[in-house]
C-alpha positions in Angstrom: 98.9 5.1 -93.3 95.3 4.3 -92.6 94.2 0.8 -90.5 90.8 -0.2 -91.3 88.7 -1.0 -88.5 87.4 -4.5 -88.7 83.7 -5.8 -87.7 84.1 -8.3 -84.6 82.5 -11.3 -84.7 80.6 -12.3 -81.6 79.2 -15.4 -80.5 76.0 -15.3 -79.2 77.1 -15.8 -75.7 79.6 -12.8 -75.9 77.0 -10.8 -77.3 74.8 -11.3 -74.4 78.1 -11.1 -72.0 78.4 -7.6 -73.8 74.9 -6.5 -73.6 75.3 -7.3 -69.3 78.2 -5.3 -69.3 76.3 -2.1 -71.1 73.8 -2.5 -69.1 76.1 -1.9 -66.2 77.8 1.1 -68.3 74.1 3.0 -68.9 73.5 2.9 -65.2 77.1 4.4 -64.2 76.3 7.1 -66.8 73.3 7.9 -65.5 74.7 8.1 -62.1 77.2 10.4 -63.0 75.0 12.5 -64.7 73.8 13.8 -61.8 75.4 16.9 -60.8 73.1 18.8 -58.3 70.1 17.9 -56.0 68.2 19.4 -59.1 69.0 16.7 -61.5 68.4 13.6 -59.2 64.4 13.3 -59.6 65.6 13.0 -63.8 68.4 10.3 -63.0 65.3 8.4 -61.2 63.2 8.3 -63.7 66.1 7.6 -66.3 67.1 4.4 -64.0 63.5 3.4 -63.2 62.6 3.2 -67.0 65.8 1.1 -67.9 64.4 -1.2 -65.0 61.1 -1.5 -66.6 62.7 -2.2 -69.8 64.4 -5.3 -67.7 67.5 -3.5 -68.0 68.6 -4.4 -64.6 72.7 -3.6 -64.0 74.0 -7.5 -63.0 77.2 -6.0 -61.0 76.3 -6.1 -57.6 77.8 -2.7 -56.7 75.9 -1.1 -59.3 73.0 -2.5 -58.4 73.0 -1.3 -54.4 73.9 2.2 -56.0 71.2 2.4 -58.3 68.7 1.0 -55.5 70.4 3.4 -53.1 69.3 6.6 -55.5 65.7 5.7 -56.2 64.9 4.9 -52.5 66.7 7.9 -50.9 65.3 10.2 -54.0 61.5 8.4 -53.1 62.0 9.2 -49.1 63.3 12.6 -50.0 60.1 13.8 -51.8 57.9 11.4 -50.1 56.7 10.1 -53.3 55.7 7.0 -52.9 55.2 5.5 -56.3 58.9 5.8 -56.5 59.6 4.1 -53.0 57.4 1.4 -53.9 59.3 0.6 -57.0 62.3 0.8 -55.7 61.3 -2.1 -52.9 60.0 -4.0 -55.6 63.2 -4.3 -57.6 64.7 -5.0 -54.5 62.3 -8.0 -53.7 63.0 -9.1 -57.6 66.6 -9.0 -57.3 67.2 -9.9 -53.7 64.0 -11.7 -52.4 65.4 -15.2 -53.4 68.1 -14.9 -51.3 66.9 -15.1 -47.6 70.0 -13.4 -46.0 68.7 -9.8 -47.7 65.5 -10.6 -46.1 66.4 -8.5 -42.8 67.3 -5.2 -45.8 63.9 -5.7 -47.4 62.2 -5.9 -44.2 63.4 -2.5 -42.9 63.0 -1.1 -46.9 58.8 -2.4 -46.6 59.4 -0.8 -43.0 60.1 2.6 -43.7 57.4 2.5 -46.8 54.7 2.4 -44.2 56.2 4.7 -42.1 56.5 6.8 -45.3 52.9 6.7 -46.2 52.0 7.8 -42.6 54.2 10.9 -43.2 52.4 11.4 -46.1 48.7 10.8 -45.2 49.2 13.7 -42.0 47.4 16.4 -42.2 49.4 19.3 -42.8 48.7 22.4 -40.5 46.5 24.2 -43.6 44.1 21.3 -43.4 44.3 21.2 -39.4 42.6 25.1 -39.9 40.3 23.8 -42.5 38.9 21.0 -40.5 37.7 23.6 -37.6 36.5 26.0 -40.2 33.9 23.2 -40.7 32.8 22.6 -37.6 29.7 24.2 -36.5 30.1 27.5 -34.4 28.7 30.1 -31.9 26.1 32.0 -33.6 28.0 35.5 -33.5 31.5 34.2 -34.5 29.5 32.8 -37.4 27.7 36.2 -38.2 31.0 38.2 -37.6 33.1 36.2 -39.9 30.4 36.2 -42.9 30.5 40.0 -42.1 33.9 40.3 -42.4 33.9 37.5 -45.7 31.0 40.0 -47.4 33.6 43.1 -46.7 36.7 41.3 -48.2 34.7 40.5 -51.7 33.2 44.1 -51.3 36.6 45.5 -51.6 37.9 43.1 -54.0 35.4 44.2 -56.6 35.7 47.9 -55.9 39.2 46.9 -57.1 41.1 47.1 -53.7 43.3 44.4 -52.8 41.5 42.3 -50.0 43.6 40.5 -47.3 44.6 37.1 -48.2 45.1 35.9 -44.9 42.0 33.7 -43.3 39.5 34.5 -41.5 39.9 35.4 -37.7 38.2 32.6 -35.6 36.6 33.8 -32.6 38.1 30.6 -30.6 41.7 29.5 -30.9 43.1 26.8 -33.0 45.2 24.1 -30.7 48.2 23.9 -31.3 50.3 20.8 -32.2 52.6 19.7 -29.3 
């Protein structure tokens, strides 16, 4: 024997009750779709376009987890874009409220800290700053010397060194 599967009928204000409760379903999914450290950076995005959609999960829970992914995910690759948004949903969602303002506080916190991070020069550009500076007329003539050997050899077809130049004074070290 077969049973037909009736349509429900829904009121408007279980339909909207339903909708919540999806919303709330989508971001577990999402969640649990990610396996490996590999797949987080897709869940992000994933959760970041339901928020722009205003598809913000209502359950509290849900909503700290999903927060808690795109902030650590925006700390872990310094990408600040990502950090910034994820401080802005918290401000939308929690800045009413002035007992979360200690949380959002530390949250705008370690964004500036996190765009300190970001705007240090790495040691690469630490050896291209003092390859700028002016220097010593004979470390200047012995590096173009050596420069004008390495493209000699390249386009003999040899395989020049790739490593930079050799500065005649030494590069300080960070401490």
């Amino acid at each position: 024997m077969r049973m037909r599967a009736r349509r429900l009928e829904l009121t408007s204000e279980q339909r909207a009750r339903l909708d919540l409760k999806l919303i709330d379903l989508e971001a577990i999914g999402i969640i649990h779709a990610i396996r490996d450290p590999s797949e987080v950076a897709a869940g992000v995005r994933r959760l970041l376009a339901m928020v722009e959609k205003k598809r913000i999960p209502t359950n509290d829970q849900i909503f700290g987890v999903v927060l808690s992914v795109i902030l650590r995910d925006g700390d872990d690759r310094k990408d600040i874009k990502t950090f910034e948004a994820g401080l802005q949903i918290a401000r939308d969602r929690l800045g009413s409220n002035r007992s979360y303002k200690p949380i959002l506080d530390s949250i705008a916190k370690r964004l500036e800290e996190l765009k300190a991070e970001v705007a240090k020069p790495t040691d690469c550009q630490d050896w291209r700053e003092t390859q700028e500076k002016p220097m010593s007329g004979s470390a200047e003539a012995r590096i173009a010397s050596q420069r004008s050997l390495e493209t000699r050899g390249r386009r003999n077809g040899e395989q020049g060194d790739e490593k930079p130049p050799v500065v005649a004074r030494a590069i300080p070290r960070r401490t």
